[in-house]
LOVEX-124703 format. One line per 8 residues: their letters; for each residue z, x, y of N, C-alpha, C. Coordinates in steps of 0.001 Angstrom, whole numbers. Each point is the difference from the previous one (the first is absolute). Example, Ala and Ser with C-alpha at 12.3 -4.5 7.8 and 13.67 -1.06 7.14 Angstrom:
AS = 7800 13190 -5690 0 -890 1190 0 900 1200 ~ -720 -350 1050 60 820 1190 730 -770 1090 $
end
This chain:
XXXXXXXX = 43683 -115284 33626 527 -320 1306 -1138 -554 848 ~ 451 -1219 475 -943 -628 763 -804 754 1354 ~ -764 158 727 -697 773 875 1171 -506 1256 ~ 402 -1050 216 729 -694 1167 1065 451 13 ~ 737 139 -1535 1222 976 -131 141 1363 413 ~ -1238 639 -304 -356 1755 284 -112 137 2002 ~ -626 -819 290 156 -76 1650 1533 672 866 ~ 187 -1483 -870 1499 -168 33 880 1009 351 $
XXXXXXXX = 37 620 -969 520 1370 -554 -390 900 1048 ~ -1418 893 -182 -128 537 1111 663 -553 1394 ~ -596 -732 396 645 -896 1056 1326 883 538 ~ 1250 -692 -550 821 246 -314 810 1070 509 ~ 401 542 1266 1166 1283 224 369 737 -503 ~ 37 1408 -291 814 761 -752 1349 -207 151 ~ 785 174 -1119 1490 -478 78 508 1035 1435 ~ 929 -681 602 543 942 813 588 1512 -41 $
XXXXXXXX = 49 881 258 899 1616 -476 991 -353 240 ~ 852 580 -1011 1057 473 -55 393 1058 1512 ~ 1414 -46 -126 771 928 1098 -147 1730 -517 ~ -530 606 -1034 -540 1054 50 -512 1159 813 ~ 130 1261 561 -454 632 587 -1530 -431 -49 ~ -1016 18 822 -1356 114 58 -628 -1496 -732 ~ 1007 -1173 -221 -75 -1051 -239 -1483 -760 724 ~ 168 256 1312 -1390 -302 766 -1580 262 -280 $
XXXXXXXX = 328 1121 -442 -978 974 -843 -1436 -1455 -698 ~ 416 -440 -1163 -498 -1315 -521 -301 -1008 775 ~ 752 -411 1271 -698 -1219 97 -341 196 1332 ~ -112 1723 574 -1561 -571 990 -1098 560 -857 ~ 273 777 -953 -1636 271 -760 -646 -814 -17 ~ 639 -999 -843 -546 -1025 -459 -851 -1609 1168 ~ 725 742 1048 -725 -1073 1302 -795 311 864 ~ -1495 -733 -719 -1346 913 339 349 -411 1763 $
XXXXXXXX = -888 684 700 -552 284 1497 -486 -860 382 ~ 233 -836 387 -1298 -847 622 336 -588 1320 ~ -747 -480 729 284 -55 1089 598 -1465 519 ~ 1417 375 909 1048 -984 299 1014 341 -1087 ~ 62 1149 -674 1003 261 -854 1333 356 885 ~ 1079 -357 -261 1084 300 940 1553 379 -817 ~ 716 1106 227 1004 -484 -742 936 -1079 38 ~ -244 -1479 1102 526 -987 -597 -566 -867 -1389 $
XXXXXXXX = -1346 36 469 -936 -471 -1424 -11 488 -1305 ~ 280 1263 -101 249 923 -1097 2155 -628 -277 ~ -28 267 639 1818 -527 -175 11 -1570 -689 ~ -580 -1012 515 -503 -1089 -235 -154 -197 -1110 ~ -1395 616 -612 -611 208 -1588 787 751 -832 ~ 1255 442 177 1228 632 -806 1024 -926 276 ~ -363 -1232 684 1529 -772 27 1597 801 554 ~ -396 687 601 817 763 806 632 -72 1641 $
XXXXXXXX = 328 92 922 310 620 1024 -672 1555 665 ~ -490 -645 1263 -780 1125 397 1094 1241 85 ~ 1536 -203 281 987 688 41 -13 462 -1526 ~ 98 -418 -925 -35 574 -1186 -1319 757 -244 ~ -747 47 54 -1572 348 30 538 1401 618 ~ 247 -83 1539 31 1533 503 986 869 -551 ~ 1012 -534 -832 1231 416 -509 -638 525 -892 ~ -784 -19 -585 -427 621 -1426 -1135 1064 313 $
XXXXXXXX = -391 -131 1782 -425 1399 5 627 615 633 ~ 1468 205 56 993 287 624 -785 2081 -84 ~ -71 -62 -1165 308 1546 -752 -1347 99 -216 ~ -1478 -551 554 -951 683 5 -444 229 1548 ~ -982 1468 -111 -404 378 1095 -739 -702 1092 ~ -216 -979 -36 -766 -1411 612 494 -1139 -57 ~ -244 -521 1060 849 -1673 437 -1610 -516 -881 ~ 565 -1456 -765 -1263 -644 -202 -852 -64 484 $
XXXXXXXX = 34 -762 1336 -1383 270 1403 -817 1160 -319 ~ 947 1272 302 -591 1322 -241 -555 165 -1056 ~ 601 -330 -1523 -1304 75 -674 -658 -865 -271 ~ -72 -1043 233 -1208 -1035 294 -1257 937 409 ~ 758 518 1384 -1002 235 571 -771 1501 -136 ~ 910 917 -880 -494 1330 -427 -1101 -451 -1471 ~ 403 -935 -739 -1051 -757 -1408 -1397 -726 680 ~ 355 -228 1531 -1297 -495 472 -754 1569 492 $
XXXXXXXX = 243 288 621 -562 826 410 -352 1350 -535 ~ 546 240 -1497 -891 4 -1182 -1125 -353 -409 ~ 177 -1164 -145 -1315 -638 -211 -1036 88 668 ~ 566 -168 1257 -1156 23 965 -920 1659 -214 ~ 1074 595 310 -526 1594 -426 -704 193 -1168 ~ -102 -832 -1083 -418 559 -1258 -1473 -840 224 ~ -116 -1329 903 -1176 -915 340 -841 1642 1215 ~ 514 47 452 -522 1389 1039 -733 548 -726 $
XXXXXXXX = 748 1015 -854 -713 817 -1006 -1328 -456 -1252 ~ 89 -1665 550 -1062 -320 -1064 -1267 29 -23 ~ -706 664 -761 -1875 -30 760 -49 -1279 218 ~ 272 -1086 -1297 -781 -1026 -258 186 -1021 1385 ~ 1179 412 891 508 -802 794 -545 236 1317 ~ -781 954 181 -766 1283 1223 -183 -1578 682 ~ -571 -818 156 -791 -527 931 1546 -1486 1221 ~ 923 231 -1197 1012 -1048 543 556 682 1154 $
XXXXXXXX = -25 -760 910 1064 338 1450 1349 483 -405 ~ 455 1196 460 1769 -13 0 624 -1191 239 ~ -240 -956 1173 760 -1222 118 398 -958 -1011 ~ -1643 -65 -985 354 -1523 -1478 842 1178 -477 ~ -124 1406 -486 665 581 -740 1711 -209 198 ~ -41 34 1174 1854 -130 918 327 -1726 -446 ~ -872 -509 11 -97 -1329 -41 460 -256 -1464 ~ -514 81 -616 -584 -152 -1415 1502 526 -893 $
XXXXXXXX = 667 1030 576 1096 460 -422 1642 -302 337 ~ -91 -1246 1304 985 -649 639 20 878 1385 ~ -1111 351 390 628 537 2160 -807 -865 119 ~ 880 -930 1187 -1095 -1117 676 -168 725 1327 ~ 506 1130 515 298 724 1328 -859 865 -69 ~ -1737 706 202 -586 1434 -136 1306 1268 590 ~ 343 -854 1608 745 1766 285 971 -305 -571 ~ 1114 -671 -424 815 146 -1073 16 951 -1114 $
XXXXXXXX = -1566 -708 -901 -416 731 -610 -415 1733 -2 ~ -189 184 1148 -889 1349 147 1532 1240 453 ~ 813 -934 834 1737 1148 167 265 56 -1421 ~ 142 -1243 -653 449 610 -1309 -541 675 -820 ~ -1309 311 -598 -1094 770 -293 238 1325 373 ~ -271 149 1672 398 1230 308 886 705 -146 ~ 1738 -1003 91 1135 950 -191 -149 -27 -1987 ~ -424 -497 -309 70 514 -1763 -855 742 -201 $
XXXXXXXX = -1451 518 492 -580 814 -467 -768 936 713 ~ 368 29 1108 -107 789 1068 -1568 196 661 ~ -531 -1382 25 -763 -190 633 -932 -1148 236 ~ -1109 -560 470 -217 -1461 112 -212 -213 -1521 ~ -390 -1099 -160 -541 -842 -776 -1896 492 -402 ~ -445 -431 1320 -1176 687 -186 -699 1362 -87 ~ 1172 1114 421 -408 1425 -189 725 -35 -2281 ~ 535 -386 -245 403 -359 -1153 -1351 -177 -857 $
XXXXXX = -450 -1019 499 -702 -613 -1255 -1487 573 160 ~ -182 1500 1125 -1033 628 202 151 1202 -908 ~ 1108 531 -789 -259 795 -1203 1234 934 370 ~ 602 280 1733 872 631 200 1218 88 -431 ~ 355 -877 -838 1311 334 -764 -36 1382 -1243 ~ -1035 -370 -79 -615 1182 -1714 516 1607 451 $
end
């Protein structure tokens, strides 16, 4: 298989889910984080309807947005906890993970983990 073909492929959308309970499940795993991610863009890259898109998280505990934004702010948390990362500002970190907003960033931070950003990544979660 040609290298241009293999692109390709990757490239390429996961087939859409099925109407299945937890159908959604698959195709936000599969749609990394990055920043300007939206569930119209994600709806988009499934050839879908943003109406169909939310329909399929009808029956999970989170609107897409919401977990967009609970998988970012993961990340961000797990960049917190990183030695190797000690010297990066919280902001590229918020940045770096799709918050273009710091206090955006820092309400949501706080209401998920019950406290800033920067008392976080000082060891106080442990």
């Amino acid at each position: 298989m040609s290298a241009a073909r293999l692109r390709v492929r990757r490239c390429r959308p996961p087939a859409p889910p099925t109407g299945h309970p937890g159908a959604g499940q698959g195709l936000h795993r599969r749609a990394p984080v990055r920043p300007g991610l939206t569930p119209g863009r994600i709806a988009a890259a499934h050839h879908m309807s943003l109406r169909a898109l939310h329909a399929l998280f009808a029956e999970e505990p989170d609107s897409v947005a919401a977990h967009i934004r609970r998988r970012r702010l993961r990340r961000c948390a797990r960049d917190l906890r990183d030695p190797r990362l000690a010297e990066m500002p919280v902001l590229a970190r918020a940045t770096r993970h799709g918050f273009g907003d710091i206090r955006g960033f820092e309400r949501a931070f706080r209401a998920a983990y019950g406290m800033t950003p920067g008392r976080y990544r000082s060891g106080v979660h442990e």
